[in-house]
C-alpha positions in Angstrom: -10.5 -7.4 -16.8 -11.0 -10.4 -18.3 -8.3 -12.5 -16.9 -8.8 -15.5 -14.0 -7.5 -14.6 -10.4 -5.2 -17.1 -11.3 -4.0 -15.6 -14.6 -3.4 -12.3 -12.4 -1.5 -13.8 -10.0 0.2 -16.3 -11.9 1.3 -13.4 -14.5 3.0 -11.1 -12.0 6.3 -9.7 -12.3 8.6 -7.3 -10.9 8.8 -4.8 -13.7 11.4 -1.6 -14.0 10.8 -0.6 -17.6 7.8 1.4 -18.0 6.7 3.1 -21.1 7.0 6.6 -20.3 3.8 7.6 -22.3 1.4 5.9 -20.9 0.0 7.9 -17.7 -2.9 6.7 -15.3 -5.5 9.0 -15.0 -6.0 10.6 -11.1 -9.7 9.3 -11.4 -8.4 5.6 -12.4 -5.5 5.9 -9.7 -8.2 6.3 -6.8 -10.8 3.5 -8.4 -7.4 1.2 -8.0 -6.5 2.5 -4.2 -10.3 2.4 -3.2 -10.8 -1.5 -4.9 -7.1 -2.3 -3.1 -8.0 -1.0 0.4 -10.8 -3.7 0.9 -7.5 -5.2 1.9 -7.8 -6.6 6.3 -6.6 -4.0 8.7 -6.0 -4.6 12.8 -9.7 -3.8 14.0 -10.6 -2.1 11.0 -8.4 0.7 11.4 -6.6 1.0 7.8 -4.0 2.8 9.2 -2.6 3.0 5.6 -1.5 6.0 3.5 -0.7 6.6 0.2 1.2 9.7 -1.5 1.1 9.1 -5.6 3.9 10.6 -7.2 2.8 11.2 -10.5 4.1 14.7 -11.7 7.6 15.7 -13.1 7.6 17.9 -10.1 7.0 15.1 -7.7 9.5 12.6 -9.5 11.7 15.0 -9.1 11.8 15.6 -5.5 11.7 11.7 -5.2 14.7 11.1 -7.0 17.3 11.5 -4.8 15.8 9.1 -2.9 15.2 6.5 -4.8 18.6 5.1 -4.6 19.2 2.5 -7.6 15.3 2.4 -8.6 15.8 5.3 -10.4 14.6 3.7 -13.8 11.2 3.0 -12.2 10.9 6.4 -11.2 11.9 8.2 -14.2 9.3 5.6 -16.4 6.3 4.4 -14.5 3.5 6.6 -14.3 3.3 6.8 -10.8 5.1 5.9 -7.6 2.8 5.4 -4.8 4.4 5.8 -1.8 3.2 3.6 0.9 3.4 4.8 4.3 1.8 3.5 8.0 0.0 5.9 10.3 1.3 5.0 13.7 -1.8 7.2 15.3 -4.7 5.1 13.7 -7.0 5.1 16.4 -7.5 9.1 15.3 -10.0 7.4 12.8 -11.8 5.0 14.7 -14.6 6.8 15.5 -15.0 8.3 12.3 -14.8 4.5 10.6 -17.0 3.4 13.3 -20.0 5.1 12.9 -19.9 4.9 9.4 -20.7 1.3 9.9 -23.6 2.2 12.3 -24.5 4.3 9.1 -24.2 1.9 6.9 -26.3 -0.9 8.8 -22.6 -2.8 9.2 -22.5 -2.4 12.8 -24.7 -2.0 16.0 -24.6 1.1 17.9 -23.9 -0.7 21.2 -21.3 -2.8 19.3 -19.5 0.5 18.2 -19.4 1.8 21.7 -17.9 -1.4 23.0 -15.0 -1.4 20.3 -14.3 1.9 20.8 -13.7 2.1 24.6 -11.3 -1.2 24.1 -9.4 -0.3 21.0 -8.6 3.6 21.5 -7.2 3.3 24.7 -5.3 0.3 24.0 -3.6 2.1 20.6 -3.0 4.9 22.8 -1.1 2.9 25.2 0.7 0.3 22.6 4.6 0.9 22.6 6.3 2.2 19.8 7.2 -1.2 18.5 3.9 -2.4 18.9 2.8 0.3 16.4 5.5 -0.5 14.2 4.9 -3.9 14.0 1.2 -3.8 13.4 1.0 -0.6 10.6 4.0 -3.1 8.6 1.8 -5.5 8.3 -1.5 -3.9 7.3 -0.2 -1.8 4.8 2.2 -4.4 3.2 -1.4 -6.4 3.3 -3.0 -3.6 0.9 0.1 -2.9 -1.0 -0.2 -6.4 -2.1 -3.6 -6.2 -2.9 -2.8 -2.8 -5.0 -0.6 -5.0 -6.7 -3.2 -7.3 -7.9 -5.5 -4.7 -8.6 -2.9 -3.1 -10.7 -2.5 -5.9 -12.8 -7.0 -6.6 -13.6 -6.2 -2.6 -14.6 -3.8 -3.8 -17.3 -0.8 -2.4 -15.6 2.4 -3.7 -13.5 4.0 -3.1 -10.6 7.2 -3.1 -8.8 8.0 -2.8 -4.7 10.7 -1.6 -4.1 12.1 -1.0 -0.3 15.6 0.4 -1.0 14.9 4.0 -0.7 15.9 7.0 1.7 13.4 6.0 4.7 15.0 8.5 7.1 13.7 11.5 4.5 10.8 10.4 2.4 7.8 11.4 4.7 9.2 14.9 5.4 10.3 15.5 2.0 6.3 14.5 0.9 5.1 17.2 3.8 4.5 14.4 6.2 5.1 14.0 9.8 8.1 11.5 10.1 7.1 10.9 13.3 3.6 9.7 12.6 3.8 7.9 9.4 6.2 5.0 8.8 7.7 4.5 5.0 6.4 1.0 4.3 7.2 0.4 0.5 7.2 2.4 -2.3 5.0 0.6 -5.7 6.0 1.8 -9.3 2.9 1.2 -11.1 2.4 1.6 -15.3 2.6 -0.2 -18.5 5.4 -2.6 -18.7 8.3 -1.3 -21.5 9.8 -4.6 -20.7 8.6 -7.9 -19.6 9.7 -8.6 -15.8 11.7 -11.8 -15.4 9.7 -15.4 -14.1 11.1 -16.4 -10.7 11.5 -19.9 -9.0 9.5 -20.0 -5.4 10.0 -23.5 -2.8 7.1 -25.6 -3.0 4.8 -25.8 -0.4 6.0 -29.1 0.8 9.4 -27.4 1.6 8.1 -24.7 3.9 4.9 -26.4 5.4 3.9 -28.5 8.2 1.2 -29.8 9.6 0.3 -30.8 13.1 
C-alpha cells in the first residue's frame, strides 16, 4: 500500500504462476471489487458482473474451459470471471435514488435521466448493448487490476476461454450477460515477463 501510482502501474505484469497457498480472503476479494468498481460506466449504469471462482469445486467446473490458461486456474487464488449485463437499465432506478439518498443527485435530475436512459437501453440493438457493456467492464477490469496490485497481488486477463459456455455453466443467463474477460488474481510464484509498448509519438497526433 505503500507504492506510488506509478510504481503500480509501472510494475505490472501478466503473471501465470501463482503460489498455490496463498488464498484471498472472501472479505478482502469484495474490499478489491468494491475499490475497483469506482471504475466510469455509460450513465452510471455499472452494467458489470463478477463471478469469483475461488473453490476447488468452482476450478473445477472452470477447467474445461479454460483452454491453455489452465496453469492460472489451477494456481491463483481466484479467477474472477468478468461478465456484461446487457439489461442494465434493470438497475437504474435502484442506482438512481440512491444518489437522491445520498445528496449526489436532485430528485428532478433523477426523474429526467431516468425517462431518457431506460427507454433508450430498452430500445438500443443488440450490438449497441454489446458494444457498450465491452467497454465498461473492460474499464473496471482494468481498474481491478490495479487495485490487485496496491493489495500486494497480480493479475493475469486472459480472453481465450469457452465464451459460448461460461455464463451457463456459472448458473447465468447466456443471453443476458456477455463473457468479457476472465482475471486470475494471487501471489505471483513467478515473476511475469517486462514487455516493450510504442511510444506515444508513434501512435499520437495532434490537431
Amino acid at each position: 500500500m505503500t507504492q506510488t501510482f506509478k510504481d503500480i502501474m509501472t510494475g505490472r505484469r501478466s503473471v501465470r504462476s501463482f503460489d498455490p497457498e496463498v488464498k484471498i480472503s472472501r472479505e478482502e476479494m469484495e474490499e478489491m471489487i468494491n475499490e475497483a468498481v469506482l471504475a466510469p460506466s455509460a450513465v452510471n449504469l455499472q452494467p458489470w458482473r463478477f463471478v469469483v471462482v475461488d473453490s476447488p469445486e468452482g476450478k473445477e467446473k472452470l477447467q474445461p474451459l479454460v483452454r491453455f490458461n489452465s496453469l492460472q486456474n489451477e494456481t491463483s487464488a481466484a479467477m474472477i470471471l468478468i461478465f456484461g449485463d446487457t439489461k442494465p437499465q434493470e438497475y437504474a432506478e435502484a442506482i438512481y435514488n440512491k444518489a437522491v439518498e445520498e445528496g449526489k443527485m436532485p430528485p428532478e435530475v433523477r426523474d429526467k435521466q431516468l425517462a431518457a436512459i431506460v427507454p433508450m437501453y430498452d430500445n438500443a440493438s443488440e450490438q449497441v448493448m454489446r458494444d457498450t457493456v465491452h467497454i465498461d467492464a473492460s474499464l473496471v477490469a482494468m481498474q481491478l487490476m490495479l487495485v490487485a496490485r496496491t493489495h500486494g497481488y497480480e493479475t493475469n486477463a486472459m480472453t481465450g476461454f469457452d465464451k459460448e459456455h461460461l455464463a451457463e455453466t456459472f448458473d447465468l443467463d447466456p443471453e443476458r450477460y456477455l463473457p468479457i474477460m476472465i482475471l486470475a488474481i494471487g501471489k505471483a510464484k513467478e515473476e511475469g515477463y517486462p514487455s516493450v509498448r510504442l511510444d506515444a509519438k508513434e501512435i499520437t497526433s495532434f490537431r
